[in-house]
N, C-alpha and C positions, 0 to 999 in steps of 0.2 A: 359546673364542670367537675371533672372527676381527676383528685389529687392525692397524694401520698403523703398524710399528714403524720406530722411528730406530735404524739400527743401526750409523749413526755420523757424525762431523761431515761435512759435504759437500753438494753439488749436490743437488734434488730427489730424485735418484734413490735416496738412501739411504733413501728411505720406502718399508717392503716391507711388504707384504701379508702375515699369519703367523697362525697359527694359535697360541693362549697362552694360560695357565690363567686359566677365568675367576674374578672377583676374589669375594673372598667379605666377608659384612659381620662385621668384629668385635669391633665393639660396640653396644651396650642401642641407641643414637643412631641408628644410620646405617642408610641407602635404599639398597638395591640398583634402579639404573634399566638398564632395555633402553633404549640411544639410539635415538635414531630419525633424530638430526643432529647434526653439529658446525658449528661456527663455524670458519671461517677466517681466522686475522687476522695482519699485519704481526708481532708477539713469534713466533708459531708457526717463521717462516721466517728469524728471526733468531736465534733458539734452535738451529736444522736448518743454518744455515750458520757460526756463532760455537760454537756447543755450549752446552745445559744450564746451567742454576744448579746443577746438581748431577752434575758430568763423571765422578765414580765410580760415579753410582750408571746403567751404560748396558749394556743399548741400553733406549731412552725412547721411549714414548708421550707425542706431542704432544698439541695440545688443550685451552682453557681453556674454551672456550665447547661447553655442549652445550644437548640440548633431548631428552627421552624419553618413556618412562612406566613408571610405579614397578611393580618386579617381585617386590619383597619389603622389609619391615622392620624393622628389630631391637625387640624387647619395649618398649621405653621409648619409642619415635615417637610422638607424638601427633596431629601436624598431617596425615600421612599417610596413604595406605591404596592399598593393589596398586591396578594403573589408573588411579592420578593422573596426570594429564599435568602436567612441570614444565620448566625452564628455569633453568638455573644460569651461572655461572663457577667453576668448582674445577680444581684441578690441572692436570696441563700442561705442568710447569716443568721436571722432570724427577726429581722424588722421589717424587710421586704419579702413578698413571695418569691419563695424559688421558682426551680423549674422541676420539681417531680410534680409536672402537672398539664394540663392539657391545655391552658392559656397564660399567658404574661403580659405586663406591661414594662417596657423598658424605652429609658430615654435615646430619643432618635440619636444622640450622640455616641452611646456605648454598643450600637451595632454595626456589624460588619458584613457584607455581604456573603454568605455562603463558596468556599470553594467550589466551584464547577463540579470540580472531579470527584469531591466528595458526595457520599452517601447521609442523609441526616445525619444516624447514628455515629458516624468518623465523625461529624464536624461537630457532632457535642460534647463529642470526648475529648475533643483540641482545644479548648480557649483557655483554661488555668494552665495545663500545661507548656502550652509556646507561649506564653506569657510571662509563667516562670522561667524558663529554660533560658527565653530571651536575653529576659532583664538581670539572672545572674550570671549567664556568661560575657553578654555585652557590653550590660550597662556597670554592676556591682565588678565583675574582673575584670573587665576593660579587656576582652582578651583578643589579641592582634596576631597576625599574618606569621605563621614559623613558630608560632610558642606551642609549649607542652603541656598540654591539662589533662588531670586524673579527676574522672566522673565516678564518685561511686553508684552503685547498685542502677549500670547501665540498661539492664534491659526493664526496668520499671516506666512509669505512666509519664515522670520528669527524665529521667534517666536518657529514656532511648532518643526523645526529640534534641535533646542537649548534644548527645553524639552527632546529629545531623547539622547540627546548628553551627559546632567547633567545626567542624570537617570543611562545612562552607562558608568558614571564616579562614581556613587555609592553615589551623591548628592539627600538631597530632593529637590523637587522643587515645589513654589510658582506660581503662574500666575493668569497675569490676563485677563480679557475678558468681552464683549462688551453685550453677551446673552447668554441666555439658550445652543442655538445649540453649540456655540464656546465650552460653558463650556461644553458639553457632550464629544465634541471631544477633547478636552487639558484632561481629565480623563481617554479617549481611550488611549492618549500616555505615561499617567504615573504620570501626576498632583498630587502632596499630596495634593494639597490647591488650590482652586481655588476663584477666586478674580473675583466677577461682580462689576470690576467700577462704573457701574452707579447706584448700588444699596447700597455700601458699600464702604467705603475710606479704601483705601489699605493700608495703611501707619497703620493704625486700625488693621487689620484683619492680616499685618502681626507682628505686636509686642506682638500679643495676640498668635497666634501661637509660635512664638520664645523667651516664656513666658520674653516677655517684652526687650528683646539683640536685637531685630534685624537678619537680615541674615547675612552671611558671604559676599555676591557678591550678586548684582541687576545689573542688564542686560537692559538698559532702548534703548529699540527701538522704544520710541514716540516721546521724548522731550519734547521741551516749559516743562510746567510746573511740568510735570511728573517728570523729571529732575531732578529737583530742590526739589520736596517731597520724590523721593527716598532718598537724605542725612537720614529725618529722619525714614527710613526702613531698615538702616544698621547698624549694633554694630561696637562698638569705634573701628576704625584700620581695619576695613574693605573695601569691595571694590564696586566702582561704574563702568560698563564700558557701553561706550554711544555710537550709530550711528552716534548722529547729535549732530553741533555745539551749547553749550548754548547760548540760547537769555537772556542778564543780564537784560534787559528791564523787564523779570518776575521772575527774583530771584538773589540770590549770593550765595556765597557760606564760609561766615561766620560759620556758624554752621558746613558743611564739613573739614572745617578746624578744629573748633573745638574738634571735632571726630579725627581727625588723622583719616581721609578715605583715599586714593587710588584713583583718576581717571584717569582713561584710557581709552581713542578713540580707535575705531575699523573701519576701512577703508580699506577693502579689493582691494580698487584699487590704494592703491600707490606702486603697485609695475609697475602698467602698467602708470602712472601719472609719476612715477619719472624715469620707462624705467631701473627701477633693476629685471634684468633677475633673479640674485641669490635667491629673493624675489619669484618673479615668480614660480621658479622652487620648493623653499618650498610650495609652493599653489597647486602644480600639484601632491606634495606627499599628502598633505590633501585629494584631491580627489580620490589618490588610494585608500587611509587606507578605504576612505568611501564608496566607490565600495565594498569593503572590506564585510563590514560592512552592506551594503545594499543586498548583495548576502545570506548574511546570516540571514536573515532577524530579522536585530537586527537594522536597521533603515530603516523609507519609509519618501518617499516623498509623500505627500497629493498633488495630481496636480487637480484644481479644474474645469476647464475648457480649452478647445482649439480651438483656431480659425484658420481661413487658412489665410495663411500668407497677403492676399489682402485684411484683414479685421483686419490689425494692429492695426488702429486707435478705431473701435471696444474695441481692449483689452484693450487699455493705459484707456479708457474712463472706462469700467467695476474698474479697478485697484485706479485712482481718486477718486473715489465713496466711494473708505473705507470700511472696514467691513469686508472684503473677508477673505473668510480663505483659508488656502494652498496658489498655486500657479498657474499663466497664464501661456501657452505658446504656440506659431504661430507652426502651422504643414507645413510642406512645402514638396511640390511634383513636377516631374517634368511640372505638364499643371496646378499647381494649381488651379484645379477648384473641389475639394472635398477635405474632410478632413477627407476619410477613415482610414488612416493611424493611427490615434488616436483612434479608436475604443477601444481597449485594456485600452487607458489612461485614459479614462474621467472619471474616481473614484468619499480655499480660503484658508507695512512696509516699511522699509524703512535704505537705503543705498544710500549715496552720499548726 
């Protein structure tokens, strides 16, 4: 099969096109899928320029997010049958094959069937993101019926599903954004407030909204400093939950203490890091509920552009750039040399 291999730490350009044995199923469990998409996401290109969770075991296929239809499966599948169309997050990391590639194997447990309504390419750009967005406004904030949350950098790939998510959870919501165009779209999905950083200090615009308390939950998906200025955009005893590790080098968190806040990491991938199936398999119901949820269309995915799969490096490079809203993702076919298949999709964070 033909895959977009990492054939070492470095610039985009270390993603080559290769021809590789394709992978085979070997156990009673597992699907063999033809992808039809990948997802393209922030971990992908931080893996591609820092290296693998797993630096021995290279050269690596990237790839956590795919989207296909099932090509064969082992004796024991039950849920499945050749011609399903599904929608996963598996591997990626760098011990298992990703998905920038024209076949997979993954356990009958960690797939979900395909939205309806979606297009390959949407449904491979969904599964890290509503998974994230899920589990840090649901599960990590705990966030309920009337309460106020500030999402920063709303119209990004976590960003903009997390809007859709608070909104039908009966939360207002806050955001913030880079320009005009962002801010037009984070108001299509439901925005009470919207927040031009670079024209206005957030931490302002929102104590003046939340007549001077703060919100209940701030959802910070930039870091560094962002970080550490959300403490003072949340009321005493409230909650902060964060993508990335703080750098103390530009703040502390004296004053969060203060407050009696809450923090809480969101890492949707320690369930494939630490190899907890049980984990896993809570992540596979995330992605039903939002199949769910997408068919009815009471969430979308913004998919902002797609490439063909022999122009990976292409997308990690567009995604570096910053600013994007929605979401990338590689189209993949069997002589990949067009990227018809995406006609239907082509309607612009950060994880790991």
């Amino acid at each position: 099969m033909k895959a977009i291999v990492m054939t070492k730490v470095g610039k985009p350009e270390v993603l080559q096109l290769q021809e590789v044995p394709d992978p085979q199923i070997k156990t009673a469990t597992q699907v063999l899928v033809r992808l039809k998409a990948a997802g393209v996401n922030p971990i992908d290109t931080k893996l591609r320029s820092r290296g693998t969770f797993y630096p021995d075991q290279m050269p690596a296929i990237l790839g956590c997010d795919g989207a296909g239809i099932v090509e064969a499966v082992g004796s024991a599948v039950e849920d499945f049958a050749v011609g399903d169309e599904v929608y996963f997050c598996d591997g990626g990391l760098g011990a298992q094959t990703g998905n920038y590639a024209e076949l997979t194997v993954v356990e009958e447990k960690f797939i979900a069937r395909k939205p309806i309504s979606l297009g390959f390419a949407e449904a491979a750009a969904a599964p890290l993101v509503l998974i994230t967005a899920w589990e840090a406004l649901y599960d990590r904030g705990r966030l309920q019926p009337g309460q106020q949350v500030l999402i920063h950098a709303g119209a990004g790939g976590v960003g903009h599903v997390a809007i859709q998510l608070a909104k039908l959870q009966g939360a207002e919501v806050a955001t913030t954004v880079g320009s005009t165009e962002n801010a037009a779209f984070v108001q299509e999905l439901g925005a009470d407030l919207v927040i031009n950083y670079k024209e206005e200090d957030f931490v302002e615009a929102v104590l003046h909204w939340t007549q001077g308390e703060g919100v209940d939950l701030a959802f910070d998906t930039v870091g560094k400093e962002t970080f550490f200025q959300s403490v003072y955009a949340v009321r005493n005893y409230g909650d902060i939950v964060t993508l990335l590790e703080p750098d103390f080098s530009l703040g502390n968190l004296k004053d969060a203490r203060t407050k009696n806040l809450r923090i809480s990491w969101e890492l949707m991938l320690t369930p494939m890091l630490q190899n907890r199936e049980d984990d896993q398999l809570d992540q596979t119901k995330i992605l039903q509920q939002c199949a769910r949820l997408i068919d009815e269309n009471k969430l979308n995915i913004f998919l902002n552009q797609t490439f063909p799969l022999a122009e990976a490096a292409a997308s990690h490079q567009l995604l570096e750039a910053g600013g994007m809203k929605g979401k990338l993702a590689l189209v993949i076919n069997d002589n990949d040399d067009s990227d018809d298949d995406s006609d239907d999709d082509s309607d612009d964070e950060n994880q790991g």
